[in-house]
C-alpha positions, 0 to 999 in steps of 0.5 A: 594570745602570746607570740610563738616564742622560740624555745631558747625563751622559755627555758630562760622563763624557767631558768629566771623563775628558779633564780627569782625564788631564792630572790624573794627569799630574801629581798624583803627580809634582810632590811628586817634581820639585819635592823632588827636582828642584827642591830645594824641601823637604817642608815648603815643597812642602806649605804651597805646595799649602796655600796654592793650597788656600786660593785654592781656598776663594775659588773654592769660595764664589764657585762655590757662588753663581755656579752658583745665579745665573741670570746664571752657572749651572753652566756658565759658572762650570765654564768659567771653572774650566777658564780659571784652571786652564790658566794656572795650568800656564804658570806651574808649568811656568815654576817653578824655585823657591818664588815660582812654585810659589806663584803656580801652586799659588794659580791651579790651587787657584781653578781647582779651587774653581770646578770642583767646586760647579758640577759636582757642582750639574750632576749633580745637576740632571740625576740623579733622587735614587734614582739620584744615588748611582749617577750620582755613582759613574760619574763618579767612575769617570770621573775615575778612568779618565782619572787612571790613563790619565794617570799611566800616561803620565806615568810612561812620559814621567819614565822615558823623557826624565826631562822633569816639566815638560812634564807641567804642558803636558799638563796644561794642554792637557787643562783646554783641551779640557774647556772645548771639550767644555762649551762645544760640548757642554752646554747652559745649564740654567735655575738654579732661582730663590731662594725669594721674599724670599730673596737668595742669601747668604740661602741661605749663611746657611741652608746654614750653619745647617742642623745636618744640614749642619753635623755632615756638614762635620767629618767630611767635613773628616777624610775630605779630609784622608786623601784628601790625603794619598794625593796628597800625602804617600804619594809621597814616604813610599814614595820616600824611607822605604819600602824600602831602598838594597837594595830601593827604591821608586823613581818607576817603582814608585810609578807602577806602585802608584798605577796599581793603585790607579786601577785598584782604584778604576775597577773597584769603583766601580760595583759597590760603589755598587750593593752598597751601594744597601741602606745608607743614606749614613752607613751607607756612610761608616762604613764608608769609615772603617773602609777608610781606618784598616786602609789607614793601618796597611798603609802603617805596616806597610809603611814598617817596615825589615824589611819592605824586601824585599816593602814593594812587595806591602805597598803594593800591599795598603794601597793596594788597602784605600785605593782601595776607602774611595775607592771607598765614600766619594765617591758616598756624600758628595756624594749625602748632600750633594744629597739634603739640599739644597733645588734652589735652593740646591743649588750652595751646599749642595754648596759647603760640601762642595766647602769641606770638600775645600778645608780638608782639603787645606789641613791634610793636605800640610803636616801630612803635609810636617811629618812627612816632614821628621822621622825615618823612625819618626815618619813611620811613626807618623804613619799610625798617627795617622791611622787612629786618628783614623777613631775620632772620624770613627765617633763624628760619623757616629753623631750625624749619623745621629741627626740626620738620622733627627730631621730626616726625622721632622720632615717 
């Protein structure tokens, strides 16, 4: 059973349902359009989502402390989350080459910088800590929800008129009516005010300096690259390598995997959240690691020539292990996040977090793009790479334990 959520959580449920719907209209095509449609290459598809990323990493700082303002609050700064974001699908509509690609992808990341912070600092205000991990699970549920309801449509809509761009206007539309619903809906909650004598880049510089903080950011970076790369790389890899001319993944089939993965992840994220209730959050990390490396080598494995003729039952397995390290790890990561966190400072210690995301997809598109533009078997290796890479992630999340049993200890 769920905890009794204050209303205020459900109407942000509702709200991020909407706003993810638009998303899932696009996230996994627009790899798609503009390689294949628009002839932009893999390398420069990746930079261009980079760069947006590093837009994203602005958006992030000024949220973290515009939500702890009590001028801006969370609200008003998700508001303007929601502004940049809609006019960043006018002009990614508008592409047809690199320059607008770059101009979109730079908006729509400030846009999601604002997004974030704020949001996750709301959940938490309204969320008591024993049921944080569960708050933060139904939300992701909810985002889940409206993603696969997205791509599902979006899919229907490239089969049926072969029209991408119209989906950056569907997109659009919905961060629209997610502003309606924050504006009309929630109310302005009063931002809880700095320690006396301390000024809000104080509270950055505090934030940074919190070594709990600070071990939890590395291997949060990892687990944003990997989560990238489901956006980004994976579209691609099961177009263009996976399968062969006699048995291809084409953009139906990849809408028909990425809808099993949503769904994957709409129906294990509440009950892998109360499954894992006993373990404590780097617990549940470790094992989300475990998830992702034995996800990286299904998608190896799936990617091997004589595997072509059941690739699609091959993806469909890594995808199923991937979306449940989805499933463990986002809860887990941002509730670690907002239990450390003093109230005051709670926007700005979950915009560190918010910035791990922001560095991760600013490394993972390109670096996965690189791989895509060489040979079929580096690319293959590439996932191989990435699973070995989780070893390091289990080794930080070991020491992050032991600080934070150090830190407990101290209080």
């Amino acid at each position: 059973m769920l905890p009794s959520f204050q209303p205020v959580v459900w109407i942000l449920v509702l709200g991020r349902v909407l706003l993810q719907l638009g998303t899932g209209f696009v996230l996994f095509y627009a790899a798609i359009y503009f390689v294949n449609e628009v002839g932009v290459s893999a390398t420069a598809m990746g930079v261009a989502v980079g760069l947006g990323q590093v837009a994203g990493i602005g958006g992030r700082i000024l949220s973290g402390s515009m939500a702890d303002s009590p001028r801006w609050g969370r609200r008003k700064t998700l508001l303007l989350s929601a502004a940049f974001s809609a006019i960043a699908d006018i002009f990614l509509f508008s592409a047809q080459g690199l320059p607008l690609l770059i101009v979109g992808n730079a908006l729509m990341g400030l846009g999601i910088g604002f997004y974030w912070p704020a949001m996750e600092a709301l959940v938490a205000d309204v969320t008591p800590a024993d049921h944080r991990r569960d708050a933060y699970a139904l939300t992701r549920l909810s985002d889940a929800l409206g993603l696969g309801i997205g791509v599902v449509l979006g899919g229907i809509v490239v089969a049926q008129t072969g029209g991408y761009r119209w989906l950056f206007v569907f997109d659009g539309v919905s961060f629209v009516v997610f502003g309606a619903v924050l504006y009309f809906a929630v109310k302005e909650r009063p931002v809880p005010p700095a320690p006396e004598g301390q000024g809000r880049l104080a509270g950055w510089g505090r934030a940074i300096a919190d070594p709990v903080l600070q071990v939890f950011a590395v291997v949060n970076t990892a687990f944003t690259v990997y989560m990238s790369q489901l956006d980004s790389t994976m579209p691609l890899y099961l177009r263009n390598v996976a399968g062969s001319a006699a048995y291809p993944i084409a953009e139906r089939e990849i809408s028909i995997l990425f809808t099993w993965h949503i769904v994957v992840v709409i129906v294990t994220q509440l009950p892998v959240a109360r499954l894992l209730r006993p373990l404590s959050h780097t617990q549940a990390l470790t094992l989300a690691s475990g998830l992702f490396a034995v996800g990286f080598v299904g998608l190896w494995w799936t990617g091997q020539p004589q595997n072509a003729p059941t690739a699609m039952g091959w993806a469909i397995a890594a995808l199923g292990i991937l979306s449940l390290g989805m499933a463990t790890y986002t809860p887990a990561g941002s509730s670690l996040v907002a239990d450390i966190a003093p109230e005051s400072l709670r926007g700005t210690y979950l915009s560190i977090n918010s910035l791990c995301w922001a560095v991760g997809y600013t490394v993972g598109p390109p670096l996965g793009g690189l791989a895509l533009d060489q040979s079929d078997g580096t690319v293959r290796v590439y996932w191989l790479g990435l699973a070995a890479s989780t070893l390091f992630g289990v080794a930080v999340l070991r020491l992050l334990s032991r600080r934070m049993k150090r830190m407990a200890a101290m209080r």
